[in-house]
Short mmCIF file of the C-alpha atoms (twelve columns), coordinates in Angstrom:
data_MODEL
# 
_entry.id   MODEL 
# 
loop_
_atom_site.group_PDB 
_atom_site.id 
_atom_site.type_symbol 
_atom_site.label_atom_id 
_atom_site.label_alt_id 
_atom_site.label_comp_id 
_atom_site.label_asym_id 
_atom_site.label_seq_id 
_atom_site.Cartn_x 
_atom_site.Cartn_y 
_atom_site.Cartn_z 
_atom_site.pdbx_PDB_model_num 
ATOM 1   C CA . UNK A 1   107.932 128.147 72.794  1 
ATOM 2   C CA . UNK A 2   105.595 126.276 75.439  1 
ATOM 3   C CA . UNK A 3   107.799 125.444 78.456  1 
ATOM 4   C CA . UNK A 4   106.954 122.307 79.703  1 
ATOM 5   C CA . UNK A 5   104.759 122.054 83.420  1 
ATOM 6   C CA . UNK A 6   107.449 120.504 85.434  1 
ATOM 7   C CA . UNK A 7   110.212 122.399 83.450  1 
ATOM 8   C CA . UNK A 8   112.932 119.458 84.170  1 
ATOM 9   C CA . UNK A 9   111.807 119.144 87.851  1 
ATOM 10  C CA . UNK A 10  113.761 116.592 89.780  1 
ATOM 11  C CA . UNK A 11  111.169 114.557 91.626  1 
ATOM 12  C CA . UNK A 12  111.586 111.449 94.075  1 
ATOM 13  C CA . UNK A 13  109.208 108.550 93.394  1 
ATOM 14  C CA . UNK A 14  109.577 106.309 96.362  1 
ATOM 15  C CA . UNK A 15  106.427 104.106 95.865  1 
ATOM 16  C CA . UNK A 16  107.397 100.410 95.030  1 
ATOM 17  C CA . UNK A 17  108.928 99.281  92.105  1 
ATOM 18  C CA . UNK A 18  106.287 97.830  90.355  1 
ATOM 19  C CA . UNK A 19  103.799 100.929 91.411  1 
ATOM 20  C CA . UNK A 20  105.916 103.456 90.294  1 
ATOM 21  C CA . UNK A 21  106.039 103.162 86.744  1 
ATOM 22  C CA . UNK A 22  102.549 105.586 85.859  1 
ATOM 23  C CA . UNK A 23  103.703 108.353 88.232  1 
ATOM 24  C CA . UNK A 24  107.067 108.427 86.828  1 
ATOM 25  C CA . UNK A 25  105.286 108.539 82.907  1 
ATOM 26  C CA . UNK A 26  103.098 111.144 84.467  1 
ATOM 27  C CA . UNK A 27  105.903 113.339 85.522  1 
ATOM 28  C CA . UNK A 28  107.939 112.609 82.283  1 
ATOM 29  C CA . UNK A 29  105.354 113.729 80.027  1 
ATOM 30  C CA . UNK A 30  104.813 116.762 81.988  1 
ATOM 31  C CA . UNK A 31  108.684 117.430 81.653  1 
ATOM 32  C CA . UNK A 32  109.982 116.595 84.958  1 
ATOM 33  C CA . UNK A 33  112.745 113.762 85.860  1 
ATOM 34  C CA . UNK A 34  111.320 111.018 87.861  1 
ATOM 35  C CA . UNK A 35  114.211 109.717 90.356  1 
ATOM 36  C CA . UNK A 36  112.761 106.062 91.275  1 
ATOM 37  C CA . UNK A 37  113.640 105.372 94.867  1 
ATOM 38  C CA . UNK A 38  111.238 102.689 96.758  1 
ATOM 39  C CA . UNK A 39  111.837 102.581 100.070 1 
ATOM 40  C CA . UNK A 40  109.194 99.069  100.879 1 
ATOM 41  C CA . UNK A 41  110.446 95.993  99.047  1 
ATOM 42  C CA . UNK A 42  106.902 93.964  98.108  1 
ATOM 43  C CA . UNK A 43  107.042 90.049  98.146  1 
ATOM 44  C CA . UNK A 44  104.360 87.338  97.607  1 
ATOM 45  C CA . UNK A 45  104.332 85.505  101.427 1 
ATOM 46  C CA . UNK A 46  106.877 82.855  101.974 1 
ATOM 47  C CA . UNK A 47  104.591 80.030  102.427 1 
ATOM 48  C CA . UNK A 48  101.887 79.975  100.077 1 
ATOM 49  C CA . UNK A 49  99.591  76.839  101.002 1 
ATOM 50  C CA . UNK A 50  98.232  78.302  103.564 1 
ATOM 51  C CA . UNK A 51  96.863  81.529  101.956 1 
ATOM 52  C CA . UNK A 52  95.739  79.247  99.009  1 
ATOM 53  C CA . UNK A 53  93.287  76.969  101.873 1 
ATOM 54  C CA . UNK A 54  92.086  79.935  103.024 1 
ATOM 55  C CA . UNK A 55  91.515  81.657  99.318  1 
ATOM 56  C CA . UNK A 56  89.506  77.881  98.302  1 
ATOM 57  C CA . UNK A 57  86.809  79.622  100.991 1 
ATOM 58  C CA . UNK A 58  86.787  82.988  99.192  1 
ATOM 59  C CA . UNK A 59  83.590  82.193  96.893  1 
ATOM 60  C CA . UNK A 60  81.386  81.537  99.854  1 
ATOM 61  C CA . UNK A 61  81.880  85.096  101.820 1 
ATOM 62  C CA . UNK A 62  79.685  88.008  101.520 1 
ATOM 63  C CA . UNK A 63  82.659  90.464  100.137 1 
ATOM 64  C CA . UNK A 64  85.893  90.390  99.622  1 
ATOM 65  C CA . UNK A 65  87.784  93.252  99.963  1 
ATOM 66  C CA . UNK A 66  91.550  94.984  98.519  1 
ATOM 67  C CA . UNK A 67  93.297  96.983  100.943 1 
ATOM 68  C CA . UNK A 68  95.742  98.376  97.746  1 
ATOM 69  C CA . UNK A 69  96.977  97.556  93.922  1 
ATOM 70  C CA . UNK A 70  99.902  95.070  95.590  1 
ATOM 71  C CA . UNK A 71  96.191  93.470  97.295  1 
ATOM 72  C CA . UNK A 72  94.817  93.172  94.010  1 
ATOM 73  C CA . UNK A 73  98.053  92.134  92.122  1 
ATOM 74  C CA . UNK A 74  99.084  89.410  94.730  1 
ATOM 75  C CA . UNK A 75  95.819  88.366  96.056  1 
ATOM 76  C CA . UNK A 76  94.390  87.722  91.869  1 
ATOM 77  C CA . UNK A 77  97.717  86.265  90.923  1 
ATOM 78  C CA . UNK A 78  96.763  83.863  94.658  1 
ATOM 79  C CA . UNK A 79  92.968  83.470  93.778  1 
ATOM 80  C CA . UNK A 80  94.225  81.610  90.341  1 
ATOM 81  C CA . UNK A 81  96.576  79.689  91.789  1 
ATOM 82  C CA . UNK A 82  94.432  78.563  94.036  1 
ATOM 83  C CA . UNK A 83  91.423  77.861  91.591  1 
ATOM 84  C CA . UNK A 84  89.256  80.107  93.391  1 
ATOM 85  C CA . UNK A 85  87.024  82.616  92.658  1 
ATOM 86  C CA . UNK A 86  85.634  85.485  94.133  1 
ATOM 87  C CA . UNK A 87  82.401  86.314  95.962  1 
ATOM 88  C CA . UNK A 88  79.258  88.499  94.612  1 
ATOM 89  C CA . UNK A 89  80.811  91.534  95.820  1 
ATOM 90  C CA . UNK A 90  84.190  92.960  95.950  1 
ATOM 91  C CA . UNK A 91  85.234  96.325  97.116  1 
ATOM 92  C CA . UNK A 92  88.674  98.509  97.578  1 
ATOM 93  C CA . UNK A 93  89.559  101.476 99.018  1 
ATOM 94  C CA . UNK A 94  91.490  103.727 96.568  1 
ATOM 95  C CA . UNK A 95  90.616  104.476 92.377  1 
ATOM 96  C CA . UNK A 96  93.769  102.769 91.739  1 
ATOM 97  C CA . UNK A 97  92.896  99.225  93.272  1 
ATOM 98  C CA . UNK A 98  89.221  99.478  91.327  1 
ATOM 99  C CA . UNK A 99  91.201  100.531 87.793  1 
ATOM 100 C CA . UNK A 100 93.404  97.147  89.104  1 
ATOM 101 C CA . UNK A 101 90.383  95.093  89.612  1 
ATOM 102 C CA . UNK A 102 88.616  95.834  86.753  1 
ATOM 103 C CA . UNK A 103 91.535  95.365  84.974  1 
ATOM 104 C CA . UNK A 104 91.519  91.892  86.297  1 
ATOM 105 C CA . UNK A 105 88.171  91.079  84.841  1 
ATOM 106 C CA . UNK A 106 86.152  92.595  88.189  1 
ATOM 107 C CA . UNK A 107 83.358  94.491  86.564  1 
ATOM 108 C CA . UNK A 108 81.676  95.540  89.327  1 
ATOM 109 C CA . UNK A 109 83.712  97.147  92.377  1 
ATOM 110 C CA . UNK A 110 82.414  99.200  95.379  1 
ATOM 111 C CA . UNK A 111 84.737  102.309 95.509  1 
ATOM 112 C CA . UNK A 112 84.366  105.298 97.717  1 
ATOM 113 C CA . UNK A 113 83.830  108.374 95.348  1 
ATOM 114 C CA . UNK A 114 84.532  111.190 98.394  1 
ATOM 115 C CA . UNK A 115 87.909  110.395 99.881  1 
ATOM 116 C CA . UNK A 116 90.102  106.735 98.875  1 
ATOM 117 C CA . UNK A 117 90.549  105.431 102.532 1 
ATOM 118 C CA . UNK A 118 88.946  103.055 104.990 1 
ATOM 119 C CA . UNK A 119 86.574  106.105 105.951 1 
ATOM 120 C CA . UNK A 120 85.698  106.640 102.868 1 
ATOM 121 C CA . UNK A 121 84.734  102.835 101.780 1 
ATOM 122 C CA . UNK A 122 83.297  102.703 105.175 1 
ATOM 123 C CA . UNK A 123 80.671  105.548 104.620 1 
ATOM 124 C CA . UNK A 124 79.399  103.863 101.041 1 
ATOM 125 C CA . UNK A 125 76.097  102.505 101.683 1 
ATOM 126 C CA . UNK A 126 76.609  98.754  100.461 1 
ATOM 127 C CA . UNK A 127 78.954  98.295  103.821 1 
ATOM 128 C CA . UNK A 128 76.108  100.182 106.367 1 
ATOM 129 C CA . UNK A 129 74.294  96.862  107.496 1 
ATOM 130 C CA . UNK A 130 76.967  93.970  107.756 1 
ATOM 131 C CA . UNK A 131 75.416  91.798  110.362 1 
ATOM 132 C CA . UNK A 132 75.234  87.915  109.882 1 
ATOM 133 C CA . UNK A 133 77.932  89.130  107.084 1 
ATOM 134 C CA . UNK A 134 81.553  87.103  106.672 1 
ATOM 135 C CA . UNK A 135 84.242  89.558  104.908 1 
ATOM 136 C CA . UNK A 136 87.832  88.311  103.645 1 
ATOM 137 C CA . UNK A 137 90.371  91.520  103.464 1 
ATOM 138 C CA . UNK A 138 93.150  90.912  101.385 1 
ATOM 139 C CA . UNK A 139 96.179  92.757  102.374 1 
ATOM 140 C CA . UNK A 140 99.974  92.661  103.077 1 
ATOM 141 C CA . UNK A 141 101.543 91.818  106.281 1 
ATOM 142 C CA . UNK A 142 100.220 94.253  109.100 1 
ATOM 143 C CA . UNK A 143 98.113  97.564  108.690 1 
ATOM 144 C CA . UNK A 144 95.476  99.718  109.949 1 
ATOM 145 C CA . UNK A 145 92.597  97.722  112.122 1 
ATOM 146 C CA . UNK A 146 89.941  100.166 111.535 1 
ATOM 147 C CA . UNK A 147 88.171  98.364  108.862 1 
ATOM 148 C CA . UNK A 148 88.080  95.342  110.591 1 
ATOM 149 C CA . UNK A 149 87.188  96.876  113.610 1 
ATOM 150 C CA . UNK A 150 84.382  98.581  112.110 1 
ATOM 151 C CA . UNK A 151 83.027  96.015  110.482 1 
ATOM 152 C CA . UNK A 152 83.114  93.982  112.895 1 
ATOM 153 C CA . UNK A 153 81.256  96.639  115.295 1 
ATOM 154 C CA . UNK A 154 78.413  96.458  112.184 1 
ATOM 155 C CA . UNK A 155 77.866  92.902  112.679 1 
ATOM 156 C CA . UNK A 156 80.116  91.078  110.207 1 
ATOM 157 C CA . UNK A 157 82.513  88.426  111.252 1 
ATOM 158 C CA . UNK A 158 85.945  89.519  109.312 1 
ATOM 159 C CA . UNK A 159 88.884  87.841  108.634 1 
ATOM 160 C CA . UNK A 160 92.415  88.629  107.108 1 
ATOM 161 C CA . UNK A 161 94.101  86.714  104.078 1 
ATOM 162 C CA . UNK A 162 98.224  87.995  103.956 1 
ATOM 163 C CA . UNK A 163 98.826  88.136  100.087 1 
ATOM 164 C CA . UNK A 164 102.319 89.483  100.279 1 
ATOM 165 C CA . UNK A 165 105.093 90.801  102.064 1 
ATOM 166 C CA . UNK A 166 106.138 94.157  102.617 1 
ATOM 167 C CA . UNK A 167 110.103 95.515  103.906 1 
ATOM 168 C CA . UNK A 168 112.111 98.159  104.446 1 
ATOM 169 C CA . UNK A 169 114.256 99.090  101.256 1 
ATOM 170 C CA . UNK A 170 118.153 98.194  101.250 1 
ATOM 171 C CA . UNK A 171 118.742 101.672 99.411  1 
ATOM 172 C CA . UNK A 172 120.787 104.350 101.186 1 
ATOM 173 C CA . UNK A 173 121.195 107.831 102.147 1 
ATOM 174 C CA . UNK A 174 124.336 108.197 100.155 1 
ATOM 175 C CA . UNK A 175 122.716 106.312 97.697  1 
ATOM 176 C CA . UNK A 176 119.536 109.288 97.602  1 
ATOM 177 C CA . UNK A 177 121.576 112.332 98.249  1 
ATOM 178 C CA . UNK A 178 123.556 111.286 94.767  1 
ATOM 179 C CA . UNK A 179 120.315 111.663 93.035  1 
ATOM 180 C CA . UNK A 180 119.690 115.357 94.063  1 
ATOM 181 C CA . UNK A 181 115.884 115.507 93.932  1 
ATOM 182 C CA . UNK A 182 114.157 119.423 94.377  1 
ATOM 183 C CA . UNK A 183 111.128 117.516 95.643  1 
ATOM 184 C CA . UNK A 184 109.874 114.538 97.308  1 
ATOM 185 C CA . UNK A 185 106.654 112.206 97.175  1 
ATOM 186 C CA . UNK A 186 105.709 109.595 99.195  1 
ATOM 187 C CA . UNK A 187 102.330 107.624 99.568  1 
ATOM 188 C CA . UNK A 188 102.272 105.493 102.831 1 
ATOM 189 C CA . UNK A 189 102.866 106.515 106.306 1 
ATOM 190 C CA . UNK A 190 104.657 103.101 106.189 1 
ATOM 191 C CA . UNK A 191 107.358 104.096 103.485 1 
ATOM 192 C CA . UNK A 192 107.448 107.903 105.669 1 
ATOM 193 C CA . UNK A 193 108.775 106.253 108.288 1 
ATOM 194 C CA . UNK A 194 111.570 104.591 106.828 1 
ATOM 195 C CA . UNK A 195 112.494 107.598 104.724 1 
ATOM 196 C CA . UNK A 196 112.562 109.698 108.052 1 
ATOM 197 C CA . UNK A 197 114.229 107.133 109.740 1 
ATOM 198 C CA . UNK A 198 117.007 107.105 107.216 1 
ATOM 199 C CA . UNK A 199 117.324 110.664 106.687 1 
ATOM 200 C CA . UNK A 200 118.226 110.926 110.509 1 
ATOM 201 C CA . UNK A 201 117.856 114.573 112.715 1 
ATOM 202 C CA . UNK A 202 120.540 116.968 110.612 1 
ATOM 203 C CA . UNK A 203 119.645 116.517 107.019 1 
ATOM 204 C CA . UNK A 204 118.601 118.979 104.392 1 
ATOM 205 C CA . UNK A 205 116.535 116.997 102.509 1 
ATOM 206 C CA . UNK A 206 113.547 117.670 105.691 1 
ATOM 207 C CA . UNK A 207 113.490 121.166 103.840 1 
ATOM 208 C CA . UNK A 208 112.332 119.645 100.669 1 
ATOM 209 C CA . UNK A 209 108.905 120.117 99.596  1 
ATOM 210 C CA . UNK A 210 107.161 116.446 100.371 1 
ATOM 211 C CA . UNK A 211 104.036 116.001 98.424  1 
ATOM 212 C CA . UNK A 212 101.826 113.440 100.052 1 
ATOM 213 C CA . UNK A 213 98.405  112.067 98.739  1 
ATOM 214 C CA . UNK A 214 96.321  111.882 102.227 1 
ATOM 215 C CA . UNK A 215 95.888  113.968 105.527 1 
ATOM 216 C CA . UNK A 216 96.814  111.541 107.742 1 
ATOM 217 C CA . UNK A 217 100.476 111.298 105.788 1 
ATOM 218 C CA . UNK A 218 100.922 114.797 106.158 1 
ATOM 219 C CA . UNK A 219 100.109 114.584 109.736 1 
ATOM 220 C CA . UNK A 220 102.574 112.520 110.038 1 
ATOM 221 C CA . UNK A 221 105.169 114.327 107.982 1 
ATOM 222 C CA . UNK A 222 104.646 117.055 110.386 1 
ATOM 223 C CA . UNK A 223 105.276 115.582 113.347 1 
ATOM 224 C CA . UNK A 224 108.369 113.782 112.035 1 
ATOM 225 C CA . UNK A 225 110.231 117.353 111.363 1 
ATOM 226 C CA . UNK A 226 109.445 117.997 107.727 1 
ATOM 227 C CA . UNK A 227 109.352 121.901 106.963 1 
ATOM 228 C CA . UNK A 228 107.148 121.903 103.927 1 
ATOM 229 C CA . UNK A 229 104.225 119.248 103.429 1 
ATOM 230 C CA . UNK A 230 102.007 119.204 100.619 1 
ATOM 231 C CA . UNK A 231 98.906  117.635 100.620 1 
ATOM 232 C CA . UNK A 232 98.010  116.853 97.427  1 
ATOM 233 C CA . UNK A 233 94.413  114.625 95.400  1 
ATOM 234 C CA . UNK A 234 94.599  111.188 95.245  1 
ATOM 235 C CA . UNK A 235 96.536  108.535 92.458  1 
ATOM 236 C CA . UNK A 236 98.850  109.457 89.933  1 
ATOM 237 C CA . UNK A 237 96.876  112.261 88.610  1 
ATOM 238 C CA . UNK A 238 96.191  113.967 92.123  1 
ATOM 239 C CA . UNK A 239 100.256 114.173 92.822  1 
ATOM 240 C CA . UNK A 240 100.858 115.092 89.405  1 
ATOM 241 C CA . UNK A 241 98.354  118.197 89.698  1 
ATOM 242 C CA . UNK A 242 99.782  119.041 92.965  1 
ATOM 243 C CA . UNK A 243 103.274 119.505 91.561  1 
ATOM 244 C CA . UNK A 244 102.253 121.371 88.497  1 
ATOM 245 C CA . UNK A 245 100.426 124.112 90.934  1 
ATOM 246 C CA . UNK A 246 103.672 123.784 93.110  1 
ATOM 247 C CA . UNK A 247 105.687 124.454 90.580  1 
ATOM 248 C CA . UNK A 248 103.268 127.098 88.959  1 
ATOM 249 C CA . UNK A 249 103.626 129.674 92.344  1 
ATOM 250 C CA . UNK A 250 107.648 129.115 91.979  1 
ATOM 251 C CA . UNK A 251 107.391 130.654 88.424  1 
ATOM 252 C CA . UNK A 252 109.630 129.708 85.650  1 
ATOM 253 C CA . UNK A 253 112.982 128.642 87.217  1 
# 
């Protein structure tokens, strides 16, 4: 009998509600137990009229661009609200946000192919000569400034549009020690921190294998005290590989 890859593998999901749902599939059909624990709460902003003035401007920018799949989810579900429509070139960061934005009725979406980052969008050649250029990035509340600075640096004038909300979960320690996961995966250095935070200096769950989807996570993971960091491909299918070959060197348990 063909034992499954996962072989009943108790993993923690801890991406967003609404994100986790084709990573825990994933790891169900490769015979694991997804244990759903987001640790960021994602809102649409409080006050809306404001994002919807500035989204009215969209169509007459150079490119827009999705920080994430909660960028492309909020800021399309804003862009109809607000009867707008989008410029003659859009871009993201990650394969996720394109699948999202074609999925949207975006047919054409510059991706980076090498690594699904800000470096990586930043090396494609459609963002090397940005002056005179205006660029709208749609994103949540806060993040990293080196796209903007960047572009900016290249010439382009840049501005943000908030499309939602992101906040630290209401779930509990108690509440994830019940769930006894053998592994852990986490996809933000945002949700890392709160998980780290909550976990506090003494507990074992720092010894569990954390799979993580980008170097500068595991960096991070490092630094914060975890013994065992993964570093695994990108997207659903990059963390599901990762814990199949994980899983593979333990040998049948």
């Amino acid at each position: 009998m063909t034992r499954s890859p996962l072989n009943g593998l108790q993993v923690l999901v801890t991406r967003p509600q609404d994100q986790a749902e084709g990573l825990a599939q994933a790891i169900t059909g490769a015979g694991g137990t997804p244990l759903l624990f987001p640790l960021l709460d994602i809102t649409a902003v409080a006050e809306a009229d404001a994002l919807y003035a500035q989204l009215k401007q969209l169509a007459t920018y150079d490119l827009a661009i999705f920080i994430s799949p909660n960028a492309v989810s909020y800021g399309m579900a804003a862009i109809a609200a607000a009867g707008a429509s989008l410029p003659a070139q859009v871009a993201t960061v990650g394969a996720g946000s394109a699948r999202a934005l074609r999925e949207a009725g975006v047919a054409q979406v510059v991706v980076p192919t090498q690594r699904s980052d800000s470096e990586g969008l930043l090396a494609m050649p459609e963002l090397a000569d940005m002056v005179g250029k205006r660029v709208m990035i749609l994103r949540g509340d806060g993040g990293r400034e080196l796209l903007a600075d960047t572009l900016k640096a290249r010439g382009a004038a840049v501005e943000y549009a908030t499309c939602y909300q992101r906040s630290k979960t209401r779930k509990t320690l108690s509440e994830l020690q019940h769930l006894h996961p053998e592994v852990l995966t986490v996809t933000s250095s945002e949700a890392l921190g709160y998980l780290r935070e909550m976990l506090g200096d003494t507990s074992a769950l720092l010894k569990l294998p954390l799979f993580v989807p980008h170097p500068r996570i595991a960096a991070a993971a490092a630094r914060l005290g975890w013994h065992e960091v993964m570093l695994s491909g990108a997207g659903d299918d990059g963390l599901l590989a990762s814990l199949i070959a994980w899983r593979n060197t333990k040998g049948a348990i």
